[in-house]
Backbone as CSV, one residue per row, in Angstrom:
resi,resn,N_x,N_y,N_z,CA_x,CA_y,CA_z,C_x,C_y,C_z
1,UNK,-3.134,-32.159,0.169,-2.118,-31.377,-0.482,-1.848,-30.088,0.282
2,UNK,-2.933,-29.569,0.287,-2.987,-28.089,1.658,-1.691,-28.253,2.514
3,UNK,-2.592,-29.156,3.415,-2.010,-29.803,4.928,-0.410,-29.965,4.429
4,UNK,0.346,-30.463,3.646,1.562,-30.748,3.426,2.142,-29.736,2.624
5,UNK,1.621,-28.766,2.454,2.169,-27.249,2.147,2.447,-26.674,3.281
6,UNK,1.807,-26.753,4.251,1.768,-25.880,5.033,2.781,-26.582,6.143
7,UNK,2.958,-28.080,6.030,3.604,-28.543,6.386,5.122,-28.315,6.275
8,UNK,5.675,-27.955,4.799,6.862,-27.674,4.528,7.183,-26.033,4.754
9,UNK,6.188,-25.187,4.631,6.497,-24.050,4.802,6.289,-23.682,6.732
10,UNK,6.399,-24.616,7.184,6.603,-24.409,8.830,7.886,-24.807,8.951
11,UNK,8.381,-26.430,8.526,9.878,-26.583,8.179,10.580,-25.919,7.817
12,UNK,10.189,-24.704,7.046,11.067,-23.596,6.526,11.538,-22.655,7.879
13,UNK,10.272,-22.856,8.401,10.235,-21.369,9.405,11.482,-21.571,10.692
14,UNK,10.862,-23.240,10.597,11.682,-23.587,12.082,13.048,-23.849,11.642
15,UNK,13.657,-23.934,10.382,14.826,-23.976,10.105,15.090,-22.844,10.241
16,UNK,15.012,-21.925,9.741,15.268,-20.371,10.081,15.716,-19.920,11.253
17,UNK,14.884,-20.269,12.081,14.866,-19.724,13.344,16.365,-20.581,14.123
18,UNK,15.862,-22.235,13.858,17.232,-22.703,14.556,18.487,-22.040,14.333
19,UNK,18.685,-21.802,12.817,19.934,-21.409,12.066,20.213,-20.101,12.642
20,UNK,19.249,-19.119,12.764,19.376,-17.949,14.191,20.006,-18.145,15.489
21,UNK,19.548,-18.854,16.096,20.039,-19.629,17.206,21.383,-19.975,16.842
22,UNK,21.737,-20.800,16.147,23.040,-21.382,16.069,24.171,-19.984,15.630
23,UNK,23.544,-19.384,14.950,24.703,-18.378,14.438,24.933,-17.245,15.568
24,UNK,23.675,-17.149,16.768,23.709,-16.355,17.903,24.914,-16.903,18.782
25,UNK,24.899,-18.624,18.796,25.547,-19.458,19.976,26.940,-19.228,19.057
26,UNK,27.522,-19.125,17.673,28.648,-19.298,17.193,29.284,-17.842,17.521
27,UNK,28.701,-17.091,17.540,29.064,-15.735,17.419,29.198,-15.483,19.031
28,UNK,28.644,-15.736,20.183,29.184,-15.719,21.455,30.375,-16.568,21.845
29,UNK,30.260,-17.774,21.035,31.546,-18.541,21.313,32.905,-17.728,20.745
30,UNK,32.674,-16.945,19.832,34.204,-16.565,19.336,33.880,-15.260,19.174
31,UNK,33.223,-14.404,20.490,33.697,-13.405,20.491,32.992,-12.339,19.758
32,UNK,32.029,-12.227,18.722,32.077,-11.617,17.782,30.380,-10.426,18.063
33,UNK,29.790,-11.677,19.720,28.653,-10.936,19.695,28.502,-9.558,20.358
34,UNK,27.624,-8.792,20.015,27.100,-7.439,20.458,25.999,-7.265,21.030
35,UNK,26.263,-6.863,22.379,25.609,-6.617,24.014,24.642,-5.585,23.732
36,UNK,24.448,-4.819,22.765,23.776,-4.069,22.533,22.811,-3.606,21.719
37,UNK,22.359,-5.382,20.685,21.357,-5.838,20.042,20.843,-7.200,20.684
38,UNK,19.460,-7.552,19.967,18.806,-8.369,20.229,20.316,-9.974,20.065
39,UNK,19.758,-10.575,20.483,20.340,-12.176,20.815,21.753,-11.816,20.249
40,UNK,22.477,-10.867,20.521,23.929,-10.811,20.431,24.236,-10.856,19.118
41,UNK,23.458,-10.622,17.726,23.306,-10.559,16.749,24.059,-8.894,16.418
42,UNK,24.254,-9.488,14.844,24.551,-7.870,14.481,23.075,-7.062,14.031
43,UNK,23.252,-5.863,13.954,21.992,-5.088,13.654,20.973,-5.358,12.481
44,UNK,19.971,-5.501,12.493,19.530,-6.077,11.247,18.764,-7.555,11.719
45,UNK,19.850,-8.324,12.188,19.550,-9.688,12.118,18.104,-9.932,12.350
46,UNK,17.624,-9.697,14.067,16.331,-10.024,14.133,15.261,-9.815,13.513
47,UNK,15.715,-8.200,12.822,14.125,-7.540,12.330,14.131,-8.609,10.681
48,UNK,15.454,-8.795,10.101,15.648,-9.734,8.800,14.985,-11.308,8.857
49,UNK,15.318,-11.850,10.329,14.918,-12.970,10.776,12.848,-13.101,11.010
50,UNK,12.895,-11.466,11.262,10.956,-11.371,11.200,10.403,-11.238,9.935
51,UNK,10.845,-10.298,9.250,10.567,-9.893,7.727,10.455,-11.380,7.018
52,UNK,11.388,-12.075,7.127,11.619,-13.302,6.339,10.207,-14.346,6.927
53,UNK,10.377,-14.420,8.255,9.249,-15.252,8.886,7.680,-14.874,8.503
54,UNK,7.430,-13.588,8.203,6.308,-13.397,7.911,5.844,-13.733,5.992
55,UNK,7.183,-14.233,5.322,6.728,-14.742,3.999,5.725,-15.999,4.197
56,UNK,6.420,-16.967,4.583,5.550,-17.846,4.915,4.248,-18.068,5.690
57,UNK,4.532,-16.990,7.074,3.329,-17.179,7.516,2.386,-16.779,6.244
58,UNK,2.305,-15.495,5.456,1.275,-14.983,5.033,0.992,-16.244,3.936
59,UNK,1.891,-17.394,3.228,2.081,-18.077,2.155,0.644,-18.882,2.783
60,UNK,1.018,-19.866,4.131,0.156,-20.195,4.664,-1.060,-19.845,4.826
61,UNK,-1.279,-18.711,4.970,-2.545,-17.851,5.300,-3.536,-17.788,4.330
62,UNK,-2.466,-17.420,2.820,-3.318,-17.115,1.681,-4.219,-18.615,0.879
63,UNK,-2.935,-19.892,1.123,-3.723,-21.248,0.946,-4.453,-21.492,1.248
64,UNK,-4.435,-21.079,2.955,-5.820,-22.088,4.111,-6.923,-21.300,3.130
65,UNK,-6.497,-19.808,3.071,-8.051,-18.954,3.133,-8.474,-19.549,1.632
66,UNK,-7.326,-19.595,0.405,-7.936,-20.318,-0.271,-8.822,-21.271,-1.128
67,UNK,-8.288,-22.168,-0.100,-8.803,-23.509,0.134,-10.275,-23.761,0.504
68,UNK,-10.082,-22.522,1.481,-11.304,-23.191,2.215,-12.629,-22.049,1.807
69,UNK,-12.506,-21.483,0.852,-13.103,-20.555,-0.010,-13.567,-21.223,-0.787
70,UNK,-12.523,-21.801,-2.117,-12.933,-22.494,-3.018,-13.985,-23.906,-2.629
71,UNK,-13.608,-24.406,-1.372,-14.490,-25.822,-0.766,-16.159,-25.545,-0.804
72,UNK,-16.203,-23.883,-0.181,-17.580,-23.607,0.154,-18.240,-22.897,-0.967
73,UNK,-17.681,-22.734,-2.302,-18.374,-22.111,-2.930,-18.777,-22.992,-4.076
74,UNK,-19.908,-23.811,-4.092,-20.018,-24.736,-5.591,-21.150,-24.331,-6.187
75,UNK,-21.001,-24.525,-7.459,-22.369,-24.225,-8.541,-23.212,-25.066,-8.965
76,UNK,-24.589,-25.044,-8.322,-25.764,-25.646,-8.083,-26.711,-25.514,-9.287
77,UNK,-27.098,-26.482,-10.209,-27.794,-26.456,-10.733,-29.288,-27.295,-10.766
78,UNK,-30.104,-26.682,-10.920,-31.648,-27.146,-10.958,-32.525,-27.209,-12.123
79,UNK,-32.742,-28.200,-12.884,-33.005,-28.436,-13.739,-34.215,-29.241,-14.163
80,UNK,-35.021,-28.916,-14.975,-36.572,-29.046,-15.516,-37.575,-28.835,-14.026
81,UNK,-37.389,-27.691,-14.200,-38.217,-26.560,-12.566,-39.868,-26.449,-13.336
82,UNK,-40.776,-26.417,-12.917,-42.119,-25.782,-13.317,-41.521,-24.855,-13.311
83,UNK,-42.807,-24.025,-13.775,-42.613,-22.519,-14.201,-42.526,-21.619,-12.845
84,UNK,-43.835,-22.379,-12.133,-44.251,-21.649,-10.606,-42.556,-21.488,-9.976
85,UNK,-42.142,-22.969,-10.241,-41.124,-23.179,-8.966,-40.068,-22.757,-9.200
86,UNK,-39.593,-22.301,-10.527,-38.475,-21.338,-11.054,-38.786,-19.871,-10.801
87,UNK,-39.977,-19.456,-10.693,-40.282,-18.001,-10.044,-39.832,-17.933,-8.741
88,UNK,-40.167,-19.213,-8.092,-40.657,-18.570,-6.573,-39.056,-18.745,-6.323
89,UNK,-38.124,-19.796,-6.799,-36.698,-19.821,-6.877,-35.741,-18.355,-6.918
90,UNK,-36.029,-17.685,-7.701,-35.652,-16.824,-8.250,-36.396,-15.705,-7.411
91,UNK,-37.317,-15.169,-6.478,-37.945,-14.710,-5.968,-37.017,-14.722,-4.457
92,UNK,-36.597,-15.920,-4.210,-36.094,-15.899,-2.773,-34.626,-15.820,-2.770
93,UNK,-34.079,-16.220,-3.816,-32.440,-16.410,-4.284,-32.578,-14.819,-4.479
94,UNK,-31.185,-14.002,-3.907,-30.327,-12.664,-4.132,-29.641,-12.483,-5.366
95,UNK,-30.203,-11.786,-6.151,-29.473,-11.878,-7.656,-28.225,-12.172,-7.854
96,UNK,-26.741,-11.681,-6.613,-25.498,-12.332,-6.739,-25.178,-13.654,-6.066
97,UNK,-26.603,-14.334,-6.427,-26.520,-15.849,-6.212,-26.699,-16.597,-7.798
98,UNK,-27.469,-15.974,-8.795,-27.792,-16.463,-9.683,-26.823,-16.139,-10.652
99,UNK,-26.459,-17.457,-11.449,-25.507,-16.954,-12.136,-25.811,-16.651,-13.991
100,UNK,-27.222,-17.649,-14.406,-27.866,-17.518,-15.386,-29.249,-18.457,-15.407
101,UNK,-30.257,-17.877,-16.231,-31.298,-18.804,-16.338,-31.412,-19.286,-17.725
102,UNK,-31.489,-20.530,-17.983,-31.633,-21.062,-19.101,-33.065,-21.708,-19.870
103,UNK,-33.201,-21.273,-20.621,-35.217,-21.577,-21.488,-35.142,-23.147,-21.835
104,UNK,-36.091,-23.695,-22.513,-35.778,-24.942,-22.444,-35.033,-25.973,-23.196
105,UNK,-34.530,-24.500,-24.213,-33.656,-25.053,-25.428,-32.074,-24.887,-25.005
106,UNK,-32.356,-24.972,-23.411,-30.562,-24.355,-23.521,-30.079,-22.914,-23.841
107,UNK,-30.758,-21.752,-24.060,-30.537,-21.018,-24.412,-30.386,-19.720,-23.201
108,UNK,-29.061,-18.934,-22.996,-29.374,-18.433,-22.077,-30.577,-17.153,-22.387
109,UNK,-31.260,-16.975,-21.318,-32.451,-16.135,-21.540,-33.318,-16.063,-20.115
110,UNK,-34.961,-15.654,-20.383,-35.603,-15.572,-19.224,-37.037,-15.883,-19.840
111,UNK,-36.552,-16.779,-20.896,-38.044,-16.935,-22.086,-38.895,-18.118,-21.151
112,UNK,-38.314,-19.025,-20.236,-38.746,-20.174,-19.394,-39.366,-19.660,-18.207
113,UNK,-38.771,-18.879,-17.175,-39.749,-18.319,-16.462,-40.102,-17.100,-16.146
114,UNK,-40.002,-15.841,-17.390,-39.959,-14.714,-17.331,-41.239,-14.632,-18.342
């Protein structure tokens, strides 16, 4: 699904850009272009043509990083631990790894290995 987002929002980009092109080549054909901006465009055009290009790039940017955020982050659970081996767990794990400890009734708490 990613991959074909990112797919259509490049189709966007490169339409853009052609449609630049073409309105550069229409506007030299009849006269209308100016020698004294970028691609014979009127003023505006290119920096409008970047502004616009960078929606998508960033659209892209924010999915991949997304994506590939949500892939690496899953919630691991370990369940009926000895007592020892839920200490020493909890001993080597960084507290903004743990997200709760549960006693043996299901209950959140620290009555199981506290």
């Amino acid at each position: 699904m990613i991959h074909g987002y990112r797919s259509w929002q490049s189709q966007v980009l490169l339409q853009m850009m052609a449609f630049s092109a073409l309105t550069a080549i229409a506007f030299v054909v009849f006269g209308l272009d100016d020698n004294s901006q970028a691609l014979g465009l009127r003023e505006g055009s290119v920096r409008a043509v970047v502004a616009l290009s960078l929606v998508p790039l960033f659209t892209i940017l924010s999915v991949y990083l997304y994506g590939s955020l949500a892939a690496s982050s899953q919630l691991q659970t370990a369940r009926n631990l000895a007592r020892s081996d839920a200490l020493g767990m909890l001993a080597i794990l960084p507290p903004s790894q743990i997200v709760g400890v549960l006693d043996k009734s299901n209950q959140i708490g620290s009555s199981a290995v506290g």
